[in-house]
N, C-alpha and C positions, 0 to 999 in steps of 0.2 A: 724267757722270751720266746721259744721255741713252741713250747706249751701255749701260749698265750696265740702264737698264731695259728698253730694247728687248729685252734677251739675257733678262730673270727673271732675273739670277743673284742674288750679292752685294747687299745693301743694307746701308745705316745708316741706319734713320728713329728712332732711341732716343733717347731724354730722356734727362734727369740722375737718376739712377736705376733706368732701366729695364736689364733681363736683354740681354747681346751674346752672341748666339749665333757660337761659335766653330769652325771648321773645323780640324784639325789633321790636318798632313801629317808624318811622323816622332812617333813615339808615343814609342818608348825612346831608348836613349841621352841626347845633349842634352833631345831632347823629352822624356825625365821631369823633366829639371831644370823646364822651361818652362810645359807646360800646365797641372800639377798648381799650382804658384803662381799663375798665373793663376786659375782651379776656387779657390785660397784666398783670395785677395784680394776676393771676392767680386762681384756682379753680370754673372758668366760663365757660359755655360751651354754644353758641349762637345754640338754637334750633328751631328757626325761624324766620325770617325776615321780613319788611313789610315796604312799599314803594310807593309811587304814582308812581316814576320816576326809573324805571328800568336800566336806568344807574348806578345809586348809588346802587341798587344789585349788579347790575356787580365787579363793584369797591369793594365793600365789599367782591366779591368772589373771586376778584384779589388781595387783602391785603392777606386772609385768603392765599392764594397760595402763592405769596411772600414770605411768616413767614414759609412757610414747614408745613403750617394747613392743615386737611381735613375741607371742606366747605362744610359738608352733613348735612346743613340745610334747611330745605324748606322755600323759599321764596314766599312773598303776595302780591299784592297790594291793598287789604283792610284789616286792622285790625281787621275790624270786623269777616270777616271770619278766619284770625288767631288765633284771640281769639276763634272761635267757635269750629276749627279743633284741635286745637294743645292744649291736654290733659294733659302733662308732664311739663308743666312750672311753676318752682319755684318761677320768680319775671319775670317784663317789664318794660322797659326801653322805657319811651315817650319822645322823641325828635321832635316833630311834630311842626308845625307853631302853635305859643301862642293860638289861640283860638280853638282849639282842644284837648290840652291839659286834661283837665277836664273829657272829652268825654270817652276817651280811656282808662285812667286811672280808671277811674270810672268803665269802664265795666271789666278791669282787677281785680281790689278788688272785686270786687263782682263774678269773679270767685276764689277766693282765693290767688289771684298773690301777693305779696307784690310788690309794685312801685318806682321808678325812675323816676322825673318828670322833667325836664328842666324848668326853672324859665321863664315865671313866674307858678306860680304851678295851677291859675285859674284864672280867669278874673272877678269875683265880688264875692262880700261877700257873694251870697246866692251860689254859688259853692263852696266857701272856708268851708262853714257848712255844706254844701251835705257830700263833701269830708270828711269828720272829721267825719263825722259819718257812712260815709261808710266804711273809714279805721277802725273805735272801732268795728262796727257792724261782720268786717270779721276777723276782727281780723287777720288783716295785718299789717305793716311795710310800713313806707311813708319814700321817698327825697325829697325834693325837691334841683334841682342843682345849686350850687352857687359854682365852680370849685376856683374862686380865694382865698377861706378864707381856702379853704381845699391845699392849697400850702404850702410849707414848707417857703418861704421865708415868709410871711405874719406871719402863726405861729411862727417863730422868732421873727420877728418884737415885737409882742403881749408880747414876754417871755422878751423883754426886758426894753421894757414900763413897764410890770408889777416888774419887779424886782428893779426898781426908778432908771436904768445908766441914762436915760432921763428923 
């Protein structure tokens, strides 16, 4: 925490109820699955975006307009420079191609971001131990996404195996 204020990056100083401002790195692909549920779940507020592929900004500023949203978030196409500009974010949401994963995530906790990771969450065991001590050291908050077991029909499922009707 101490790190994380030294730097201005990431913070979470939010109550129960109050707006998390969200970083997002990978807009399309997975990332449409991701941030836009997030944006609907409500108490989200996307504060920056970041993307190789400037289409998928687009489209993300054409959803936000669609839903009757203001889209006055600044858009990137390097993370890295994201994470270096943009001082007010809560958490980041990495939807990026598997092997980058790691990377981005990494430099988010180490600003104090809590993370969102798309599965797979690292690509070998000495990353899967970086990360875990990155996340205690900052004293952050880890995802990693596994959308189908967070479903309601699945959680059903489970409550009824476990209750012995099967």
């Amino acid at each position: 925490a101490a790190g994380a204020t030294a730097l201005k990056g990431c913070t979470y100083t939010r109550s129960a109820g109050e707006t998390v401002r969200l970083g997002v790195i990978g807009v399309g692909g997975r990332g449409m699955g991701n941030w836009p549920a997030m944006v609907n779940c409500g108490g989200v507020r996307i504060a920056a975006m970041c993307d190789v592929d400037s289409a998928f900004l687009d489209a993300a500023k054409k959803w936000y307009a669609d839903k009757g949203l203001k889209s006055d978030f600044t858009t990137y196409a390097d993370y890295r420079k994201m994470l270096e500009t943009e001082k007010g974010l809560d958490a980041v949401v990495v939807s990026t191609p598997d092997h980058t994963h790691a990377r981005a995530a990494i430099q988010a906790m180490k600003l104090g971001c809590h993370v969102y990771v798309e599965k797979p969450l690292v690509r070998t065991v000495w990353e899967a131990r970086y990360f875990k001590r990155i996340a205690r050291e900052y004293g952050v908050v880890t995802q990693m996404g596994n959308h189908g077991s967070a479903k309601d029909g699945l959680r059903r499922g489970v409550e009824i195996l476990r209750s012995g009707i099967l």
